[in-house]
C-alpha positions in Angstrom: 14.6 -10.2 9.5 18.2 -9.9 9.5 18.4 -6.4 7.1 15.4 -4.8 9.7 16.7 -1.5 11.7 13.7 0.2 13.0 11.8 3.1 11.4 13.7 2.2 8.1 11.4 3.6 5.3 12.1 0.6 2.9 12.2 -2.4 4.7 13.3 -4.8 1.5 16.1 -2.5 0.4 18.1 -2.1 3.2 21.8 -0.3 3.4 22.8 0.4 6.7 24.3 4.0 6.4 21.3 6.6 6.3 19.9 9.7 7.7 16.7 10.5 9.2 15.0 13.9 8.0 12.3 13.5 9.7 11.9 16.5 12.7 11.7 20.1 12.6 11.5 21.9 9.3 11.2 25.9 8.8 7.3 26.1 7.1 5.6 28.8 5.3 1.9 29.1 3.9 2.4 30.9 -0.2 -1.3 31.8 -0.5 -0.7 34.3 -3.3 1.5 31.9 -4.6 4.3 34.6 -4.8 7.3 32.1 -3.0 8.9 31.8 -6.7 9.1 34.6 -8.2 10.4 36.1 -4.3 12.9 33.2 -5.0 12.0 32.0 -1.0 14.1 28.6 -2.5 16.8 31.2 -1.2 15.6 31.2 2.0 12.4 32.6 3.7 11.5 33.9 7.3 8.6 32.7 8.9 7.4 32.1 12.0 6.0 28.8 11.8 7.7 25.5 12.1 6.5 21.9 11.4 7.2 18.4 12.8 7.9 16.7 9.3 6.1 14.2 8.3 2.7 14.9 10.1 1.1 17.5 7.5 0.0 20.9 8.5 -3.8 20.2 9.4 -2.9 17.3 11.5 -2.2 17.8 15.6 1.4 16.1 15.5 2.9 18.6 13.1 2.6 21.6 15.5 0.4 23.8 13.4 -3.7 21.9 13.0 -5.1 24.2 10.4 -7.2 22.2 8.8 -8.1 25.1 6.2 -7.1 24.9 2.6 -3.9 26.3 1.9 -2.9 24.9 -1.8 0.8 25.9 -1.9 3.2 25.5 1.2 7.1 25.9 1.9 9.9 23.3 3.7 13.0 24.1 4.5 16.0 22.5 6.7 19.7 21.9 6.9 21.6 18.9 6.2 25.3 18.0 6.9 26.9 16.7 4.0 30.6 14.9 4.3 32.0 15.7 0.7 34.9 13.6 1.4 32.7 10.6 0.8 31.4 11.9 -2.8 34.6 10.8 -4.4 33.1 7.2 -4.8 29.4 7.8 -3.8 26.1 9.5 -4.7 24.0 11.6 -2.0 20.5 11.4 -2.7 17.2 12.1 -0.7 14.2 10.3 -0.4 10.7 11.5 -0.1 8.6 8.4 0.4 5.3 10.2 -0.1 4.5 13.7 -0.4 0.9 15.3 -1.8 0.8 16.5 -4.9 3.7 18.3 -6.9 6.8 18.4 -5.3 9.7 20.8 -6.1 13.5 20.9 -4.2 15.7 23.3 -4.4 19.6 22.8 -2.9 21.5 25.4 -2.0 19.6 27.8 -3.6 19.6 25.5 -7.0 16.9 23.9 -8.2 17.3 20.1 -8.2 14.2 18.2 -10.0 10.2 17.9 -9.3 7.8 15.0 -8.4 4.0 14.8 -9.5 1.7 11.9 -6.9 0.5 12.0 -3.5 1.2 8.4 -2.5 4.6 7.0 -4.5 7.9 7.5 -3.5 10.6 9.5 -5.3 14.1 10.5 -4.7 16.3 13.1 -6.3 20.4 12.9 -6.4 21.8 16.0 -5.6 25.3 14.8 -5.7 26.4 17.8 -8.4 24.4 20.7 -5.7 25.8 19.8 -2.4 28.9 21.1 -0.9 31.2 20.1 2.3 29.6 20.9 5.2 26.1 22.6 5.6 23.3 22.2 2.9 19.7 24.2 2.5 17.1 22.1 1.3 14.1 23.6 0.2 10.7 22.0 -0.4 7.6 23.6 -2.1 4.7 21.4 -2.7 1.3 22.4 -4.8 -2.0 20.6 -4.0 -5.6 21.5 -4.7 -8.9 20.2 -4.5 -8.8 19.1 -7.8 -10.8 15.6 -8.3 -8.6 14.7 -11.4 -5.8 13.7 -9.5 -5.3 10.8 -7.5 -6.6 11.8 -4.0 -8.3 8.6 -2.3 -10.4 9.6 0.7 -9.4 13.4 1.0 -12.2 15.6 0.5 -12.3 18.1 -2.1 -14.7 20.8 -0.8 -13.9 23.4 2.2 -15.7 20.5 4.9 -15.6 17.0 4.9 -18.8 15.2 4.1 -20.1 11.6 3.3 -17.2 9.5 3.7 -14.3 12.0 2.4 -11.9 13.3 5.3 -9.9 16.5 5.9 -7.3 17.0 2.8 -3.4 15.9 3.1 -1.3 18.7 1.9 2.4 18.3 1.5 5.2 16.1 2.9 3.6 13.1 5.1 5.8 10.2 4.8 9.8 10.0 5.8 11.9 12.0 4.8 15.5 11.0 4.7 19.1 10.5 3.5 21.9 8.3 2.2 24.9 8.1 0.5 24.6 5.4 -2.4 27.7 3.8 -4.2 28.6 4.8 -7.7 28.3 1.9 -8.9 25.2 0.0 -7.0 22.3 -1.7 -6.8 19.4 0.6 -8.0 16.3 -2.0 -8.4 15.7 -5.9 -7.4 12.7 -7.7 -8.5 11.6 -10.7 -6.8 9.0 -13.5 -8.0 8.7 -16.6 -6.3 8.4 -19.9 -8.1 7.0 -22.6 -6.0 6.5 -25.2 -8.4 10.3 -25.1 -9.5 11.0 -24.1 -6.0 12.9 -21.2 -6.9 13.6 -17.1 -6.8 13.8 -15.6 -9.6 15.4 -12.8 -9.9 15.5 -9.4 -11.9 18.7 -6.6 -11.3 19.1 -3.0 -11.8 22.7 -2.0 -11.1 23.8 1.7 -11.7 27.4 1.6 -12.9 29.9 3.4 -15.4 29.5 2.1 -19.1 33.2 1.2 -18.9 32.4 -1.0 -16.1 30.1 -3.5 -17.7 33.0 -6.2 -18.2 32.6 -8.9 -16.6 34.6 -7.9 -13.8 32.0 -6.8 -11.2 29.8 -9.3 -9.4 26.5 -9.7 -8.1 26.9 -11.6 -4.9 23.2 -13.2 -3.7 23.4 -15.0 -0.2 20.1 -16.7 1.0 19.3 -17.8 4.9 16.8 -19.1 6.4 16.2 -18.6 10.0 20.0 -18.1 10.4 21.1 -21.1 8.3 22.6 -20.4 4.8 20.7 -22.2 2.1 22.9 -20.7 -1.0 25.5 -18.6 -2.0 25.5 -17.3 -6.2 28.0 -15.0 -8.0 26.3 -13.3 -11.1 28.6 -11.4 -13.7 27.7 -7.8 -14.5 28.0 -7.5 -18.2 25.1 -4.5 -18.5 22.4 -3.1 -16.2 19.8 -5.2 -16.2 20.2 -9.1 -14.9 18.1 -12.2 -15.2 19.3 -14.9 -12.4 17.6 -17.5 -10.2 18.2 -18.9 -6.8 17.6 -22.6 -6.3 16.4 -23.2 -2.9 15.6 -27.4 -3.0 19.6 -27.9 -2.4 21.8 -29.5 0.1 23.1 -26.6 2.3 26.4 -25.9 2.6 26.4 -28.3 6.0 25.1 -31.4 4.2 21.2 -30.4 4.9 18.7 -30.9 2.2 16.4 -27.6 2.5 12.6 -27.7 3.0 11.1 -25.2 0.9 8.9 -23.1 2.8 6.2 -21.7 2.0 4.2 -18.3 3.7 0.9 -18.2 4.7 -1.1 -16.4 7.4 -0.5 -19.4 9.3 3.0 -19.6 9.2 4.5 -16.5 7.4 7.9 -17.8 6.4 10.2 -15.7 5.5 14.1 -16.0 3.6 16.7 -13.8 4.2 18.2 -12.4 0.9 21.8 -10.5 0.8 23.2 -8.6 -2.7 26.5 -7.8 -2.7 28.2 -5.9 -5.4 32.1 -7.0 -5.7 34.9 -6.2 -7.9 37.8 -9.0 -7.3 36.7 -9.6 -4.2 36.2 -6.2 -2.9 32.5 -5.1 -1.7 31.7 -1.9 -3.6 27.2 -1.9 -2.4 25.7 -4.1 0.1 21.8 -3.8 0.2 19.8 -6.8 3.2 16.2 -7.8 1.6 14.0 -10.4 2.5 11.8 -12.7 0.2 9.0 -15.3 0.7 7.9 -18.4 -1.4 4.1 -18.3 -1.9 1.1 -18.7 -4.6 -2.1 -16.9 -5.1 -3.5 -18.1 -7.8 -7.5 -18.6 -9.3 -8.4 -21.9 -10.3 -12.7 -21.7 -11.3 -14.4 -20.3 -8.3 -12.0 -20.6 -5.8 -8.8 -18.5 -4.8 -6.0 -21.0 -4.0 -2.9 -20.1 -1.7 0.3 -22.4 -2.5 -2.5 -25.1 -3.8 -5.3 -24.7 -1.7 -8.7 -22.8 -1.0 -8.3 -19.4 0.6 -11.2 -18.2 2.4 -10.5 -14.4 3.2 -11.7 -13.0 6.6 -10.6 -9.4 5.7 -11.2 -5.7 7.1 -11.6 -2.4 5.7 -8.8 -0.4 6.8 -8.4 2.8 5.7 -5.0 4.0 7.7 -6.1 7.2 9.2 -5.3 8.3 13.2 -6.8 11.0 15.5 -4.0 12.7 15.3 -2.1 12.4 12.4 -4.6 11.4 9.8 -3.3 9.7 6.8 0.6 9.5 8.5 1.1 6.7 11.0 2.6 8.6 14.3 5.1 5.5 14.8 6.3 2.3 13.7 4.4 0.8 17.0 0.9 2.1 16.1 1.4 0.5 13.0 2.4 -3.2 15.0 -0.8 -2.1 16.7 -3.4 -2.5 14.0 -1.8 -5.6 13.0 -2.0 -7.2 15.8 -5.3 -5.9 17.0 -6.7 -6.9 13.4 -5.5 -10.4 14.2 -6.6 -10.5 18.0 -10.7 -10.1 15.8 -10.2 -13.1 13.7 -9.2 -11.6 10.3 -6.5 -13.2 8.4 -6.3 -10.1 6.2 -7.3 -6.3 5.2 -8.2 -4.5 2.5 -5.7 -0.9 2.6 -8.5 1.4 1.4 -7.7 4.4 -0.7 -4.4 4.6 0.1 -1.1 3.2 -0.1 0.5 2.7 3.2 3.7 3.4 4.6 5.9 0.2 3.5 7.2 -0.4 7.0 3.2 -1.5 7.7 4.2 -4.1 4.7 6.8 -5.4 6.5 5.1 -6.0 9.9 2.1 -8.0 7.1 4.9 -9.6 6.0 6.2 -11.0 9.2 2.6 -11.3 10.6 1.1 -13.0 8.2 -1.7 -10.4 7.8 -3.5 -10.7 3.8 -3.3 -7.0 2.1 -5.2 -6.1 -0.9 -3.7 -2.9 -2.3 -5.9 -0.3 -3.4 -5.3 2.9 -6.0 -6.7 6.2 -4.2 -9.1 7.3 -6.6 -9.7 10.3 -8.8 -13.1 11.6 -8.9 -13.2 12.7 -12.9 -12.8 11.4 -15.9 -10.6 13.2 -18.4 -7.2 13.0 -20.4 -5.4 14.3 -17.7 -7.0 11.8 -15.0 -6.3 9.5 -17.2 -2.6 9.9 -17.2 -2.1 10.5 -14.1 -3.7 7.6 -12.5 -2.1 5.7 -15.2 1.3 6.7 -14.0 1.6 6.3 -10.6 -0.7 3.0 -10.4 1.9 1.6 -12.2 4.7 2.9 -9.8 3.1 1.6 -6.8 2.8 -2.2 -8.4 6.7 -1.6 -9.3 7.5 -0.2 -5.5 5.3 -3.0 -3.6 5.9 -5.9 -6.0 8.1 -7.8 -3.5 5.9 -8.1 -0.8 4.2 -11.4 -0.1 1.7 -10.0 2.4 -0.1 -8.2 -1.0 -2.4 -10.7 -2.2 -4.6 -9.0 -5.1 -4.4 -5.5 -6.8 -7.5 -3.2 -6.5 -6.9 -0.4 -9.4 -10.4 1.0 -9.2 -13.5 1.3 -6.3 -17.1 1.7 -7.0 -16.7 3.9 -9.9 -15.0 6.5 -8.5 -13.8 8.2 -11.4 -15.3 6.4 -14.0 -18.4 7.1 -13.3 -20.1 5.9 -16.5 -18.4 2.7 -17.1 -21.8 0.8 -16.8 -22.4 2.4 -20.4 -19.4 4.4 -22.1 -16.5 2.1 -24.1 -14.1 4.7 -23.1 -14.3 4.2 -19.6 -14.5 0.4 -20.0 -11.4 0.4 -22.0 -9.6 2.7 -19.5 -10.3 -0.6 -16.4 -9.1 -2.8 -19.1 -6.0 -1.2 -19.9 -5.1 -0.4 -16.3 -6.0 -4.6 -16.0 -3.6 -5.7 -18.5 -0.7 -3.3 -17.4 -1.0 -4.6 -14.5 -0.7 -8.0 -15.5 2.2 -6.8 -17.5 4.1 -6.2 -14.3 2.5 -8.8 -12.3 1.0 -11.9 -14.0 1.2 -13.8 -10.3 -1.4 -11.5 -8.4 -5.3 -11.3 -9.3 -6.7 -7.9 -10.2 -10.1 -6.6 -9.3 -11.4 -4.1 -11.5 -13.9 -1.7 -9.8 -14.3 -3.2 -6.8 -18.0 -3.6 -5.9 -19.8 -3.6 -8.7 -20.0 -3.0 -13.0 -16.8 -5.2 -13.6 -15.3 -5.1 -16.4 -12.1 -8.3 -16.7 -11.6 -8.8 -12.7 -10.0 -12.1 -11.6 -12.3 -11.8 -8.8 -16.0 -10.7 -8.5 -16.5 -8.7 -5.9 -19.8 -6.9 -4.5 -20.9 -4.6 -1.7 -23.8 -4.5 0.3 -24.4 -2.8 3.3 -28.0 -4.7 4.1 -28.5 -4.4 8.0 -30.6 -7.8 8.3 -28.6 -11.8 8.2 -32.1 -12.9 7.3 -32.4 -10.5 4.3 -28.8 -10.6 3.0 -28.9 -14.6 3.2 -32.0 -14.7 1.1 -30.4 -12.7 -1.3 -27.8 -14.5 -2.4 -29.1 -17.8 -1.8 -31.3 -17.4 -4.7 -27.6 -18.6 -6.4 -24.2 -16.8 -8.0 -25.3 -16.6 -11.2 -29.0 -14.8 -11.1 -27.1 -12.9 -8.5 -24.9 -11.6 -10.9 -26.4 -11.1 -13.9 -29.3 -9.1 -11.9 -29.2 -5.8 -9.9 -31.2 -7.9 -6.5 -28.2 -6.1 -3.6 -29.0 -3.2 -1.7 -28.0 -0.6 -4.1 -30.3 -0.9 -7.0 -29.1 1.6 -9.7 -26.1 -0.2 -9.6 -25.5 -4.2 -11.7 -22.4 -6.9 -11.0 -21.2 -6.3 -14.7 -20.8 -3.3 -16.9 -22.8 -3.1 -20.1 -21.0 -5.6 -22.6 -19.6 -7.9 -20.3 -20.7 -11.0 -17.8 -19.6 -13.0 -15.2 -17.5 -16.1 -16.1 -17.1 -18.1 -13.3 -14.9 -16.2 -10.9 -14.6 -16.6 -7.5 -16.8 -14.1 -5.3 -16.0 -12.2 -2.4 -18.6 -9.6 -0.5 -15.5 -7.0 0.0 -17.6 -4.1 1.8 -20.4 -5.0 4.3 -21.3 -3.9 7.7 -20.2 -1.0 8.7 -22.6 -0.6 12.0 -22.4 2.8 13.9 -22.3 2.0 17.0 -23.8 5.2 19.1 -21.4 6.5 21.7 -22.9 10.1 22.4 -21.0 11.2 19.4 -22.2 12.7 16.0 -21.2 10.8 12.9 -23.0 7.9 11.0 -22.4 4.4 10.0 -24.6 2.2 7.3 -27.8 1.5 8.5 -29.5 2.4 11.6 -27.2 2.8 14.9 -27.0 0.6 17.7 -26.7 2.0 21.3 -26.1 -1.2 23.3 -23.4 -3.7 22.7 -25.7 -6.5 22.8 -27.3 -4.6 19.7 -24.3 -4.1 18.1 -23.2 -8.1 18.8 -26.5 -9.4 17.7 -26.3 -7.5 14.2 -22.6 -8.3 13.5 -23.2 -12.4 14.1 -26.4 -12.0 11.8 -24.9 -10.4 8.8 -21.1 -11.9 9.0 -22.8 -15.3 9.3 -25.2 -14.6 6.7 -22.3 -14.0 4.4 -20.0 -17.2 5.9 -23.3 -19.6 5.1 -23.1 -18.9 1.1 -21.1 -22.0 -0.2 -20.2 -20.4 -3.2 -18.9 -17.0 -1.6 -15.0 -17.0 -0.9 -14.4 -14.4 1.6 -15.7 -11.0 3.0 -14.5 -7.7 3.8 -16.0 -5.9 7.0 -16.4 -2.3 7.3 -14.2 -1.2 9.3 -11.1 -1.3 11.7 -11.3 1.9 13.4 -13.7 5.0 13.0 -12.6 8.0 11.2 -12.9 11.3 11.7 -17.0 11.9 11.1 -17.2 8.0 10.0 -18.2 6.2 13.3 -18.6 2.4 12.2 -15.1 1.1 13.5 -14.7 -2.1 15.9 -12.3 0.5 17.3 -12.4 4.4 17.7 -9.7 6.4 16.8 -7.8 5.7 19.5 -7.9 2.2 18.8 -10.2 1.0 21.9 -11.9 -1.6 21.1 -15.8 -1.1 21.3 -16.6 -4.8 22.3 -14.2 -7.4 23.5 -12.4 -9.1 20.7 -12.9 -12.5 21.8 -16.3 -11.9 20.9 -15.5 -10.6 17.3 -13.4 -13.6 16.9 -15.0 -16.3 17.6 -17.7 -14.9 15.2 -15.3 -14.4 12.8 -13.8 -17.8 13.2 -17.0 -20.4 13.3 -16.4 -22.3 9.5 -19.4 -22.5 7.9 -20.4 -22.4 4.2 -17.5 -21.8 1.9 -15.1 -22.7 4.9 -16.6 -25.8 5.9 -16.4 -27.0 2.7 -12.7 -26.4 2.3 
């Protein structure tokens, strides 16, 4: 796209002036929590450095300790040109950091963040000075399983299928000098039936300023042609426009709407330009996409018609690096290895992925569910938490057309008696209709796998090893299916106590899983195979087994890659494949059932 400059962290709110933080950062362990009241947001000697933003227990930060330390210590320099303050704000960026967050600037303490995986930013504007700047980072974590903290494991070794803990800065870190008065927030929803953008505008800007003078500028291309040009008056902070895109170009063209799918991800170019009488005062490149997910009865329709969803488990972790990608290429990498086995799609498990990997779905065409990382108890303060930053990662990945359906909730995790207790079923309807408060064009899953509560979708796991047993399962039809407790895991039912299935469509979004025995320890579902002739005769019985059912709209294969003590990837953690592609995908591919029906 035309606003893309490589390794920017926010890929649809682009300004071209910013700095990279990312590098070598001073680092200290506070195990007596004493860095505070020793006031080392002064400054602090230590001995220890680390490669921001790989986290101290991975092997890319320089340190590997993979031992709990709960409280830990940043701190770098940063040039700051006051010259350029007169009109402008500098403000930095943490686009994920695990779990409370504190900087300090010069010594001066500049605000605090609570979440491990939404992005925050604090101006500092009033604590810089010309010249050099200390920045200094503390960040709290724990092993408590109240807050939001996906797959990382909360005991002193990992076990089952939790992983070594994140602690501390692990996304970009970086810089920029914003306008005074600029564009703070752009939200995007595509209208295909009108066949039009509209649009909703946050712009920062003195009170005295909201006059009618200033302008909102909105330029649209298409694969380098200009499809529209709009001028918007500021008269507050918050704008309603549209864009029409069925016009006649400005050379006498009559545009095409088009729309994205896997297919053929189509993508607009999208410009906003801030002006006072002509002058430009904030520039910020984005990039949109006309599309429709939508459920009509059973079926999941994409701009109008049936979508049958060949997605993967992916839960973004690397040998290396664990939950932080080590580059914008290894992230390219999944993509296109994900497409090179047939999926159109993945489900991003526990965890919400850099936004740069959003991008590349965007311009690959790869389906993304979005997933919450789960708590692990239910309480007040869970409660509120999760509630809080579920909603800022709708807000902060709203624009992206890759993300087909929200997934709020997994399995129970953290509600672990919503079969039975209101207050737990109220909590998934709640975080339902929030949702839908922000987003009334996506479907929402509510505890994915099984004891729904008011999903768009129903979905269900099973992990049976045998095509032959899985098929007659659910070929004994949807609806005994789901009003009965006949899959694999028998303690558990389709619908929570009080509720019952009303003719969604149905996805099987976890199966699989097969360990395929290299020499290594670690476990999969099921027994393991040691040959790959094994391992391919299992795969084509169960993935077919699930592509026969007429009435079953998609699946979701566990997994991508293998992780850590989890060995059930089509790839180890280097990404190797463990049997051709071309096999996977032709598997993958054959239309039967729901596909040939469609």
């Amino acid at each position: 796209m035309e606003c893309y400059i490589k390794d920017y962290p926010r890929p649809q709110f682009v300004r071209k002036s910013w700095e990279n933080l990312n590098g070598i950062w001073d680092f200290r362990f506070d195990d007596e929590n004493a860095g505070e009241n020793e006031k080392w947001y002064e400054g602090f000697e230590s001995d220890l450095q680390i490669r921001v933003p790989f986290t101290y227990e991975t092997e890319l930060s320089n340190i590997r300790d993979e031992t709990r330390h709960d409280n830990v210590w940043y701190h770098r320099t940063v040039e700051v040109d006051a010259s350029r303050l007169k009109d402008s704000r500098y403000v930095i960026h943490f686009e994920g950091s695990d779990y409370l967050t504190r900087l300090w600037v010069n010594g001066r303490y500049a605000g605090s963040h609570r979440g491990g995986y939404v992005r925050f930013s604090f101006d500092i504007t009033q604590l810089v000075k010309d010249g050099k700047n200390s920045l200094t980072v503390k960040v709290e974590d724990s092993f408590d399983t109240q807050q939001p903290r996906g797959k990382q494991r909360w005991k002193d070794l990992s076990f089952g299928c939790w992983y070594v803990q994140t602690t501390g800065i692990w996304k970009t870190v970086w810089a920029e000098y914003v306008p005074e008065i600029s564009l703070v927030n752009v939200k995007m929803t595509p209208d295909c039936e009108a066949d039009r953008l509209n649009l909703e505008l946050d712009v920062r800007a003195p009170k005295d300023r909201f006059n009618g003078e200033l302008m909102v500028e909105t330029t649209v291309s298409f694969s380098g042609q200009l499809i529209s040009r709009t001028f918007t008056a500021v008269v507050n902070g918050h704008i309603n426009s549209c864009v029409d895109l069925a016009v006649q170009t400005p050379e006498g063209f009559a545009h095409q709407v088009r729309c994205w799918s896997p297919a053929r991800p189509d993508l607009y170019d999208i410009l906003f330009r801030i002006t006072d009488k002509g002058a430009v005062l904030d520039e910020v490149g984005s990039y949109f996409a006309m599309r429709e997910i939508r459920i009509d009865g059973s079926n999941i329709l994409l701009n109008g018609s049936p979508l049958y969803q060949r997605l993967i488990l992916d839960q973004g972790y690397w040998k290396d690096s664990h939950l932080t990608p080590p580059s914008e290429e290894a992230l390219i990498e999944d993509i296109d290895k994900i497409h090179a086995l047939g999926y159109n799609g993945l489900r991003k498990h526990q965890k919400t992925e850099d936004e740069r990997f959003l991008y590349w779905c965007d311009k690959k065409g790869m389906l993304v569910w979005s997933e919450a990382p789960a708590a692990y108890d239910y309480t007040d303060y869970a409660v509120t938490e999760f509630t809080a930053q579920w909603m800022e990662i709708v807000k902060q990945n709203y624009n992206h057309p890759c993300i087909i359906t929200w997934t709020p909730f997994n399995e129970s995790w953290g509600i672990s008696r919503i079969k039975t207790r209101k207050d737990q079923q109220h909590f998934t309807e709640a975080i339902y209709y929030l949702t839908k408060s922000l987003d009334k064009t996506r479907p929402v899953i509510v505890n994915d796998g099984w004891e729904h509560t008011v999903s768009d979708i129903i979905t269900l796991h099973d992990y049976e090893a045998s095509g032959d047993i899985l098929k007659a399962r659910y070929s004994q039809g949807r609806d005994r299916i789901l009003q009965s407790a006949l899959y694999h895991n028998k303690d558990r039912s389709a619908f929570a106590d009080g509720y019952e299935y009303r003719g969604q469509p149905v996805i099987i979004s976890e199966f699989g899983g097969i360990a395929f025995d290299n020499g290594e320890s670690g476990w999969g579902y099921g027994d393991k195979v040691d040959t790959k002739e094994a391992f391919v005769q299992r795969f084509d019985s169960i993935t077919t087994a699930i592509k026969e059912l007429s009435y079953v709209c998609g699946f979701c294969y566990t997994q991508v890659t293998d992780v850590q003590q989890e060995i059930n990837g089509l790839m180890d953690m280097e990404r190797n494949f463990k049997v051709e592609p071309e096999i996977i995908r032709e598997i993958n591919m054959r239309k039967v059932g729901y596909e040939k029906k469609v």
